[in-house]
C-alpha positions as CSV (number, residue, x, y, z in Angstrom):
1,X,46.7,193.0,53.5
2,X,49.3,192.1,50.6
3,X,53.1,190.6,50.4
4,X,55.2,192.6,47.9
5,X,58.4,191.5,46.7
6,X,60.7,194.2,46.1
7,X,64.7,194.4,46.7
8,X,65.4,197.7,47.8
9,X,68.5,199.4,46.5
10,X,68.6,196.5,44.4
11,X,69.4,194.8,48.0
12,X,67.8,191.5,49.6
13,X,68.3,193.1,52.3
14,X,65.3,195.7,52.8
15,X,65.2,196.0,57.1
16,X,68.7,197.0,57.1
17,X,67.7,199.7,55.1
18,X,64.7,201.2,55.8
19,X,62.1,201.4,58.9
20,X,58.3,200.7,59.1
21,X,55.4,201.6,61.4
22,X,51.8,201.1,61.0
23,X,51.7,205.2,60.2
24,X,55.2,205.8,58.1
25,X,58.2,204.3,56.8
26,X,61.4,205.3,56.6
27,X,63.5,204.9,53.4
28,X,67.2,205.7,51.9
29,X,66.8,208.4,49.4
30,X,68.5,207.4,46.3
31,X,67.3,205.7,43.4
32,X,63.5,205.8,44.8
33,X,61.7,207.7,42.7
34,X,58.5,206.2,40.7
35,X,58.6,203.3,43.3
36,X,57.7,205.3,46.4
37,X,53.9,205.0,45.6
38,X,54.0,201.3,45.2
39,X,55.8,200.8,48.5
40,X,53.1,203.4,50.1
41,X,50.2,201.0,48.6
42,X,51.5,197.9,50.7
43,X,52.3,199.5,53.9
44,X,49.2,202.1,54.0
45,X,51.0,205.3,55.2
46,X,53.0,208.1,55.1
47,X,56.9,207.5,53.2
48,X,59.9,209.5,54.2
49,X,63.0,209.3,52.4
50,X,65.9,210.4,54.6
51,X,69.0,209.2,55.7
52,X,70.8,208.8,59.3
53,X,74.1,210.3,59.4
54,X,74.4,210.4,55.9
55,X,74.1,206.4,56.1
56,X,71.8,204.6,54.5
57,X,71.3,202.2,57.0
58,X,68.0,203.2,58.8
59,X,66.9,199.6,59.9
60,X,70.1,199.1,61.8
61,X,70.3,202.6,63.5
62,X,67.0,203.4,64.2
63,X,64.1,202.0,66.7
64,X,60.4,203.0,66.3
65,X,56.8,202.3,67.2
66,X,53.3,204.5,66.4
67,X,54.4,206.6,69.6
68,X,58.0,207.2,68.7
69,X,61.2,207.0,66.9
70,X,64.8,206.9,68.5
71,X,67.5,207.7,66.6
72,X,71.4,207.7,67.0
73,X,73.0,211.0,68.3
74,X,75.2,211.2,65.5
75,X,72.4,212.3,63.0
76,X,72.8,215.2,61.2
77,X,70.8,218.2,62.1
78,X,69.2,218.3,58.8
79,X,67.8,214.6,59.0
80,X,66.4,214.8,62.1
81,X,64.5,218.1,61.4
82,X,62.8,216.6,58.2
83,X,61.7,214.1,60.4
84,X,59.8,216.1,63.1
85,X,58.2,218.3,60.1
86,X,56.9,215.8,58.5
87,X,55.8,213.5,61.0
88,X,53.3,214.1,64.4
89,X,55.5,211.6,66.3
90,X,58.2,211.6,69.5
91,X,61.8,212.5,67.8
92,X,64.8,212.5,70.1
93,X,68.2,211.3,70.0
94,X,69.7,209.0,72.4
95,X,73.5,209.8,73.4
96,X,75.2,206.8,73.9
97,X,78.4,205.0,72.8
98,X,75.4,201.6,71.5
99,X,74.1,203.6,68.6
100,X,72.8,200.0,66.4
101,X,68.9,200.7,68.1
102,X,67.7,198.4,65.6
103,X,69.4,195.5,66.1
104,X,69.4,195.9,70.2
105,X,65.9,196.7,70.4
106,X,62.6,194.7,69.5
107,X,59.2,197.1,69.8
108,X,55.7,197.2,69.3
109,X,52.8,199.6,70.3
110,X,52.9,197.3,73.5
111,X,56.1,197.1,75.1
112,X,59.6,196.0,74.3
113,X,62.6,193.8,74.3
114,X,65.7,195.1,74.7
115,X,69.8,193.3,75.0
116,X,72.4,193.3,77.8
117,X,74.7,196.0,76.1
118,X,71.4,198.6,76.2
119,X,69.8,197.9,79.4
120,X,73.3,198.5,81.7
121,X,73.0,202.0,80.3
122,X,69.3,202.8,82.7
123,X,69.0,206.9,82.2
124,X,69.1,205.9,78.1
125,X,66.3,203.0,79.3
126,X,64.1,205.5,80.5
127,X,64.9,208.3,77.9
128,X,63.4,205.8,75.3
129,X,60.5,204.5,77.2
130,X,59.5,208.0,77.6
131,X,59.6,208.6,73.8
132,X,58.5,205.2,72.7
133,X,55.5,205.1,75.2
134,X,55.7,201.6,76.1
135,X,58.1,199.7,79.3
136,X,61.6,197.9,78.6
137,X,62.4,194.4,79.4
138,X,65.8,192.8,79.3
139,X,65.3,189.8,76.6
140,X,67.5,187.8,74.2
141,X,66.8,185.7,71.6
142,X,68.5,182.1,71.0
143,X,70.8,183.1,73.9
144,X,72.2,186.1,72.1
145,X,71.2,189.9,73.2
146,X,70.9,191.2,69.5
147,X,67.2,190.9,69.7
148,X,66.4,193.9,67.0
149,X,68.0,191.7,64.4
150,X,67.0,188.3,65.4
151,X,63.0,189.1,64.9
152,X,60.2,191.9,63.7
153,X,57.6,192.6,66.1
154,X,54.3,193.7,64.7
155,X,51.2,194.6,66.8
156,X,49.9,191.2,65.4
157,X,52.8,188.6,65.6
158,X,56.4,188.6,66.4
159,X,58.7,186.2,63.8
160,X,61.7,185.2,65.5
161,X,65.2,183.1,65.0
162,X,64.4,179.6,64.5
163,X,66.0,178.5,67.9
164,X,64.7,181.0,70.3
165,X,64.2,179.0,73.5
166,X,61.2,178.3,75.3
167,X,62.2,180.6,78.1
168,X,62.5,183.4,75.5
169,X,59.4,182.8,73.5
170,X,57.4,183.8,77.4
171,X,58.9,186.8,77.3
172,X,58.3,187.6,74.3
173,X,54.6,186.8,74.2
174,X,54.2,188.3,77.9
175,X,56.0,191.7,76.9
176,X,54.5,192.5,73.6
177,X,51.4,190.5,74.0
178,X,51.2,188.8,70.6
179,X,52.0,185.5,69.0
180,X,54.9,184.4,68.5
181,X,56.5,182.2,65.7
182,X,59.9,181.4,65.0
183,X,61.4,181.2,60.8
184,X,64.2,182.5,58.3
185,X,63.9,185.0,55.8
186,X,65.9,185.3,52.3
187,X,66.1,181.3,52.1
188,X,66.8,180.2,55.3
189,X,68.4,183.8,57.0
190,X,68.0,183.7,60.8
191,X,68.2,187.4,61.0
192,X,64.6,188.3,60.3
193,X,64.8,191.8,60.6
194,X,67.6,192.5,57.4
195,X,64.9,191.0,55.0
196,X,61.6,192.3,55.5
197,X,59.6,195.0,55.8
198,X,56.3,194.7,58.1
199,X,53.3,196.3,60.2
200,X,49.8,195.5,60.7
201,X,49.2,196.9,56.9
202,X,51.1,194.9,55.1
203,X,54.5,193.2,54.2
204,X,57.7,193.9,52.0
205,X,59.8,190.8,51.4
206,X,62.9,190.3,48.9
207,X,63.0,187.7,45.6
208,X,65.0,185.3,47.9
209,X,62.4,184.8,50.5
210,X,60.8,181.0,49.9
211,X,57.6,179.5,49.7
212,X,57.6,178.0,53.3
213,X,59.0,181.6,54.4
214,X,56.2,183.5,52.9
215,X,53.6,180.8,54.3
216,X,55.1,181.2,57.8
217,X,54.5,185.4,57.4
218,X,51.5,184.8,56.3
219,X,49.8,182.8,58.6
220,X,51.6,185.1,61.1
221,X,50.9,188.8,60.1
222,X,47.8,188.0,58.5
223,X,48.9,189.1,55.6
């Protein structure tokens, strides 16, 4: 297992813009060609360049595991078959007014964490436990319900904001069954999902993540 720095879109911020599993990864489209194989290399599987919407923002729309991805019911027709052709996975979209999966949801092949605004909403609840395979448990992290974009989950180690709280580290360890450790990303960023890239294969970080950063996802993700 490797650490790759790469800015995608010529952006730090590489979660906000793409999606990884330990199977496939989900990219924007433009400007990717000739780098596609080098991503591929570091994360070990299967890269699909699409878009949600017509947005480039996959990281913040969408929510995925090995058993599943959930996607936002405004994607275009088009997008979402490309995904189900290409991939041997649960595809569905989720109707709701909440369409940011991303950052409200925190996943691995063992359960999940999932904010206030999400969980009110129960026949959605169930809709994407059926699709991701795995139960929902109402979480935050550092007291806030955005729990997709305050940590990656991995089915190895979960990083998280620097002052999650003892209370919300248990739940976190209980419900996805894996370590927990808390850092920054991008020089000190506590929204760890906009600035990497990770699964059990490998990891994609940006040139502004620092030495202690890189140490701390290291020793994490075994990578």
């Amino acid at each position: 297992m490797a650490i790759l720095r790469f800015n995608l879109l010529g952006n730090p911020n590489i979660g906000i813009y793409a999606l990884t599993t330990n199977s496939y990864t989900l990219i924007p489209t433009k400007n990717l060609e000739g780098k596609i194989k080098r991503l591929s290399t570091f994360l070990n599987g299967q890269l699909i360049p699409t878009t949600i919407g017509g947005t480039r923002l996959i990281g913040v729309l969408a929510a995925a595991n090995s058993n599943g991805i959930i996607l936002p019911n405004f994607i275009l027709d088009d997008e979402i078959r490309v995904m189900r052709t290409l991939l041997d996975t649960n595809i569905d979209r989720i109707k709701s007014k909440i369409n940011a999966f991303g950052n409200l949801i925190l996943v691995n092949d063992h359960g999940g964490i999932v904010g206030k605004n999400l969980m009110r909403e129960k026949k959605i609840i169930h809709k994407i436990e059926d699709i991701l395979d795995i139960e929902l448990v109402l979480g935050q992290i550092a007291g806030l319900p955005y729990v997709g974009s305050l940590a990656v989950a991995t089915n190895t180690g979960v990083l998280a904001h620097p002052l999650l709280r003892d209370d919300e580290k248990k739940v976190l360890t209980d419900v996805l069954k894996v370590r927990v450790d808390l850092g920054t990303i991008n020089g000190g960023n506590p929204f760890i999902s906009s600035g990497i890239l990770v699964n059990d294969h490998g990891a994609i970080i940006s040139h502004l993540t620092t030495g202690p950063e890189i140490m701390t996802i290291s020793n994490l993700f075994g990578v």
